[in-house]
C-alpha positions as CSV (number, residue, x, y, z in Angstrom):
1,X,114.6,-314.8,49.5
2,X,112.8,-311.3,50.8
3,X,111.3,-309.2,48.3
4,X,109.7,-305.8,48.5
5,X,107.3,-303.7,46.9
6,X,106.6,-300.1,47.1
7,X,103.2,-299.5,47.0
8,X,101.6,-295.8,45.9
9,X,98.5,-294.4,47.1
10,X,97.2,-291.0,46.5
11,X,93.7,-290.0,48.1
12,X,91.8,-286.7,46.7
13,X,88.9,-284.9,49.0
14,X,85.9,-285.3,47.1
15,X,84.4,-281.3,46.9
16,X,82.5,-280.5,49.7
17,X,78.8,-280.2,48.3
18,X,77.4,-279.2,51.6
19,X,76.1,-276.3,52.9
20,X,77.7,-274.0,55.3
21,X,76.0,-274.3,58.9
22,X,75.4,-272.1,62.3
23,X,77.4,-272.4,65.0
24,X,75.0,-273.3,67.9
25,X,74.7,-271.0,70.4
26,X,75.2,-271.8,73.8
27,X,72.8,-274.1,75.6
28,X,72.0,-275.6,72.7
29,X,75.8,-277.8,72.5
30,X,77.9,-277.3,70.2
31,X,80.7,-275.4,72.4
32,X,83.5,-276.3,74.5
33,X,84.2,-276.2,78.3
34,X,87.1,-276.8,80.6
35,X,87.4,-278.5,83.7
36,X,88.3,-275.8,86.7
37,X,88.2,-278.3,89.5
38,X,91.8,-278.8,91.0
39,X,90.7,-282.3,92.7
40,X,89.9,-283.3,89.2
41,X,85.6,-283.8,87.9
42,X,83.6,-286.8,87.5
43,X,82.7,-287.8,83.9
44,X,79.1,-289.9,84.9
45,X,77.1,-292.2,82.8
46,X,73.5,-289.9,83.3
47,X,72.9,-286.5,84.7
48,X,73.1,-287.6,88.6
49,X,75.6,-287.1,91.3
50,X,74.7,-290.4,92.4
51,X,75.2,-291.9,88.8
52,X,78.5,-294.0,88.1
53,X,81.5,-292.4,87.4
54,X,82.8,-293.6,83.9
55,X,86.1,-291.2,84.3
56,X,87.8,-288.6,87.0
57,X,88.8,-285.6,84.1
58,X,92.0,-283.7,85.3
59,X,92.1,-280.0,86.1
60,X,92.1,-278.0,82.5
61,X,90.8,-281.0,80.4
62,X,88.8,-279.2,77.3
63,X,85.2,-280.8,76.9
64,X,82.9,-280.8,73.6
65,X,79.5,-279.9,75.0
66,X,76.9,-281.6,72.8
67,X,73.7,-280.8,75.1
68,X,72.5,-279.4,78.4
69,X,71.0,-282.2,80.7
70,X,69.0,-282.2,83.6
71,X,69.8,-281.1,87.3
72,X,72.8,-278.3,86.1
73,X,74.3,-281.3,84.2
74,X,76.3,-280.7,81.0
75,X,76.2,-283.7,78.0
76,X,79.8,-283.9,76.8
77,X,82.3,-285.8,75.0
78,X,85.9,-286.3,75.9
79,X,87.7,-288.6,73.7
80,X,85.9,-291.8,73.5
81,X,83.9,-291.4,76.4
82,X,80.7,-289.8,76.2
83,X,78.4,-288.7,79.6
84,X,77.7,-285.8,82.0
85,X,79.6,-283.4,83.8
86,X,78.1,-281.1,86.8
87,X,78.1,-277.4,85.0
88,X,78.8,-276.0,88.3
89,X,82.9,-277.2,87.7
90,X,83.4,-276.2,84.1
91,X,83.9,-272.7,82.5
92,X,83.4,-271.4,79.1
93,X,86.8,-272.6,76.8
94,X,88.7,-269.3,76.0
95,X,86.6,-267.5,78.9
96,X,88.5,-264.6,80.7
């Protein structure tokens, strides 16, 4: 015989205790990009054209920026995949 239980939870958001912070200013991260190549831009594992490509992003993919690299490379985060796009194939997110 099949029994069955109805179980309750209830979660509550602990007050925030934190203090409010800055929003980072460009070049330091902190802001978001999108991908404005139609043939699609290569997500690489270290700020190289010759570096492997991890994943090809799609035209209009948004991008958290979380650092400027080396050699015009942006640091950014898609997902769960983490690495460096070329900053010459992204624009602001929300530019005009």
């Amino acid at each position: 015989m099949l029994t069955s239980a109805c179980v309750s939870i209830r979660y509550e958001r602990a007050p925030s205790t934190a203090a409010p912070t800055a929003t980072p200013a460009p070049g330091t991260g902190g802001y978001r990009v999108v991908v404005e190549s139609d043939n699609g831009l290569n997500l690489r594992a270290h700020p190289s054209a010759n570096s492997d490509v991890l994943y090809v992003l799609p035209y209009g993919m948004v991008l958290s920026v979380l650092g400027e690299g080396e050699n015009g490379f942006l640091h950014v985060q898609w997902g769960g995949y983490t690495g460096y796009v070329s900053g010459d194939y992204v624009t602001p997110f929300g530019a005009q």
